[in-house]
Structure formats: C-alpha cells, structure tokens
C-alpha positions in Angstrom: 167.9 10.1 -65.0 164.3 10.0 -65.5 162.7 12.1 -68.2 159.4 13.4 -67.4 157.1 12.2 -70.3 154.1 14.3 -70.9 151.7 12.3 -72.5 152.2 8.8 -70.2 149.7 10.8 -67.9 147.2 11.5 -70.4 147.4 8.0 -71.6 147.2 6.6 -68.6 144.6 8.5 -67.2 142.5 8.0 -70.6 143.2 4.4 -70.7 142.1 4.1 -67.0 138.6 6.2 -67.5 137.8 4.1 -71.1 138.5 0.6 -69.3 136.2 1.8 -66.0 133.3 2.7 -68.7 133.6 -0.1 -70.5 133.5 -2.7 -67.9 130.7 -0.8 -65.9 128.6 -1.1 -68.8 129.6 -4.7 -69.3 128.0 -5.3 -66.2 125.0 -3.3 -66.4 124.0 -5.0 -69.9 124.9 -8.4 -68.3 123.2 -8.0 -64.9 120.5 -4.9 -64.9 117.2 -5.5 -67.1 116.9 -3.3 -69.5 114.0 -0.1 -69.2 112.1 0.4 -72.5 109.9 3.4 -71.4 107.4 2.0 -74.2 107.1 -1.1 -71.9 105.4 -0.3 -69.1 107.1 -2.6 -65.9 110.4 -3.1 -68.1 113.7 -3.1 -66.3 115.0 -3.3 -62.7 116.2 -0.6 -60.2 119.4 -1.9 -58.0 119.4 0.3 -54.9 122.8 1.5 -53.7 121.8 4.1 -51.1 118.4 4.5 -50.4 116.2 6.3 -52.9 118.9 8.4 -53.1 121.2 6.2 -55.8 120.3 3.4 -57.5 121.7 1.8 -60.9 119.5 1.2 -64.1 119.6 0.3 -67.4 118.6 2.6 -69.7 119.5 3.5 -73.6 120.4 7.1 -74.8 120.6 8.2 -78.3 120.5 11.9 -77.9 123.3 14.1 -76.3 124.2 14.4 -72.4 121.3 13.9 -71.0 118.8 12.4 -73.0 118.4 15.9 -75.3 117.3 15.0 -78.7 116.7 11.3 -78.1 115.0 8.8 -80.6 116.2 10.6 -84.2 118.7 8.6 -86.2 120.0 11.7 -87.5 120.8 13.2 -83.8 122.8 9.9 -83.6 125.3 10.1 -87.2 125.4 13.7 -85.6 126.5 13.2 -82.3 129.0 10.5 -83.3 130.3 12.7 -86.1 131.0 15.5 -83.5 132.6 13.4 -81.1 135.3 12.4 -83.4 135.5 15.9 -84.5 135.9 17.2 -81.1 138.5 14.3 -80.2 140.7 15.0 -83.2 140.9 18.6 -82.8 141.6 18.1 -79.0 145.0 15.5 -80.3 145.6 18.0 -82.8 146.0 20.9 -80.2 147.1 18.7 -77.5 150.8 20.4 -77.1 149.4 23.8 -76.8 146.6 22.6 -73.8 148.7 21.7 -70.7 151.3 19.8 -72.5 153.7 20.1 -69.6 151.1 19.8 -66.9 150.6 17.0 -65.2 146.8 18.1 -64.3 146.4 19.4 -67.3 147.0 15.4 -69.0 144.6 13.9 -66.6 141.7 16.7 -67.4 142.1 15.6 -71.4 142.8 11.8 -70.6 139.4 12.1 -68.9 137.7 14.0 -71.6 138.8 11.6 -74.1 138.4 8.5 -72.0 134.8 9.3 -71.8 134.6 11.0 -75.2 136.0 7.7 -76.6 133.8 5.7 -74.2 130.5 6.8 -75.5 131.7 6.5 -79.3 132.0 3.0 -78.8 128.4 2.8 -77.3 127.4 4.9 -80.5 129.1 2.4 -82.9 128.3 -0.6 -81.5 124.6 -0.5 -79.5 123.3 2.3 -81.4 123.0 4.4 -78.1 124.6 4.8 -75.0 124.2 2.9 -72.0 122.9 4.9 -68.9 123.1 3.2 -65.6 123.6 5.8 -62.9 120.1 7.1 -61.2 120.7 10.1 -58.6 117.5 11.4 -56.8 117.7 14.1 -54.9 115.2 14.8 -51.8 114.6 18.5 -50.8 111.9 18.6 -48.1 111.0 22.1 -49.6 110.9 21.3 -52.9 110.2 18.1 -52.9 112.9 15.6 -54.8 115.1 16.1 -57.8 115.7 13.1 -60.6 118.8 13.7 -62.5 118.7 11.9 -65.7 120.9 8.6 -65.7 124.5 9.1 -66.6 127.5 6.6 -67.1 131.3 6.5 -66.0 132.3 8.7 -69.5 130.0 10.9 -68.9 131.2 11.9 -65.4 135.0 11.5 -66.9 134.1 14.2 -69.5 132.3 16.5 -66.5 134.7 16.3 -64.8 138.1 16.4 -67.6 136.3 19.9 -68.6 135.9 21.2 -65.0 139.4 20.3 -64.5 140.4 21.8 -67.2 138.7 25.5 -66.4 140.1 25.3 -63.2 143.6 24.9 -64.7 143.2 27.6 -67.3 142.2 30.1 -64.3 145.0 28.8 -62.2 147.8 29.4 -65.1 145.9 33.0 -65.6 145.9 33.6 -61.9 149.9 33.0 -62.1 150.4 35.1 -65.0 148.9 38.0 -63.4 150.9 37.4 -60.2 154.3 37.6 -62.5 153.1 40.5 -64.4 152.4 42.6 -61.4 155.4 41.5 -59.5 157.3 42.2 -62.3 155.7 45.7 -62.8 155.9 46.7 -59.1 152.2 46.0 -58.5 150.8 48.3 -61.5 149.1 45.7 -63.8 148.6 48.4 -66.3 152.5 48.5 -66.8 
C-alpha cells in the first residue's frame, strides 16, 4: 500500500520552481546583454510577443520590484529576511497545509523562489530580472511593469495559492459548523 507522503510534493514542487529559475537566468546571463541604466544604449531587448513581452537583462538589488535599489545595506537586509522568512516557513511547515496536497505546492513555490533569489543575492550581488511586460491601454496609454524573474512569479503565485487555500479550509469549516448547528452559525 502506498503511503501518501506530505512533503514529496513540496519538495518536488520547490525543487521544480528553483531548477526553472536557475536555468532561465543561466540563459539570460549567457545570451541577453546586460542593461546598465548608467550606460546609455547598454543591453538588448528579445521580443517574444510584440511590444507586449519581451526578455531583458537587468540587475535588482532592492526588493520585488526594484524598491530600494542601489544600497548595500537594503541588500544584507533583504537577504537576511529571506532566510528568516524561509526558516520560519520550515519551522511552521506541519501546521500550514501539511496534509494538503495544494497546500505543499503553494510553499514549494514560495520557497523555490524565495531560495531562488537568495542565490542571486549571494552570488551576483543582485538579482537577475529578465521578464519585460508592457501593457497597451488605448485610454490610458501603455503600462511597463518592472522586469521580474521565474522566483518571483513562483513566490506570487505560492502566496496567492496559499490565501486561496486558507479561505477554502475556512469556507469548509463554516459549512460544518452550520450543518452541524442546524444552520444557526451563532450555535
């Protein structure tokens, strides 16, 4: 008989999401010339669809985002809260979703990207960018999102996941409680 193991998911799933970054950014390093905004003309643009998505290569050394870029203490900062934040997820890790398969791949995501851009951190001294999404609105004219990486969609969307699961097992809880109260949830 098979035994359901919890944590093969979560593994799995991180080990999956840290692998995809990693390579990704192999290749963008390798291939995509690097953008130094203090260089005017630096770097390339490769166009995936249209204007609309291209990849880049750019460096980050703030927080999602590109907030608090260029201060080497934002950086010893940022990695110091990462490891903070990934050690108290593993520490808690049998109360979130242990038993959950959905609940596994939401944290193997988190961390998969969470670990993803540590290694950046240590080891470039920023985090490679390389995703470049422009929006067009005929309205308002177009929207540039600031460039992102695989992690940092893995952590977007491991936290998402994770709300969505948290309201779901809420959701069920009130459906028991009222069942089990005859409809009065005050009961």
């Amino acid at each position: 008989m098979t035994r359901y193991r919890p944590y093969a998911t979560f593994w799995a799933v991180m080990l999956v999401a840290l692998i995809a970054d990693q390579v990704t950014k192999f290749f963008v390093v390798k291939h995509i010339a690097f953008f130094d905004p203090a260089i005017p003309g630096s770097g390339e643009e490769v166009s995936i669809i249209a204007d609309v998505l291209r990849f880049v290569h750019v460096g980050n050394k703030g927080a999602a985002w590109g907030a608090g870029s260029g201060h080497d203490a934002t950086q010893i900062f940022l990695v110091g809260l990462a490891l903070v934040v990934i050690a108290f997820i593993w520490l808690k890790r049998r109360e979130l979703l242990r038993e959950l398969a959905g609940g596994q791949v939401a944290f193997g995501l988190f961390i998969g990207g969470a670990v993803g851009n540590v290694c950046d951190r240590l080891l470039r001294e920023h985090v490679v960018d390389f995703v470049d999404i422009r929006l067009p609105f005929k309205l308002f004219g177009s929207y540039h999102w600031p460039a992102f990486n695989i992690a940092d969609a893995c952590i977007c969307v491991g936290v998402g996941l994770y709300f969505i699961f948290l309201w779901q097992q809420e959701k069920e809880m009130r459906r028991r409680i009222e069942s089990q109260s005859g409809g009065n949830p005050l009961i």
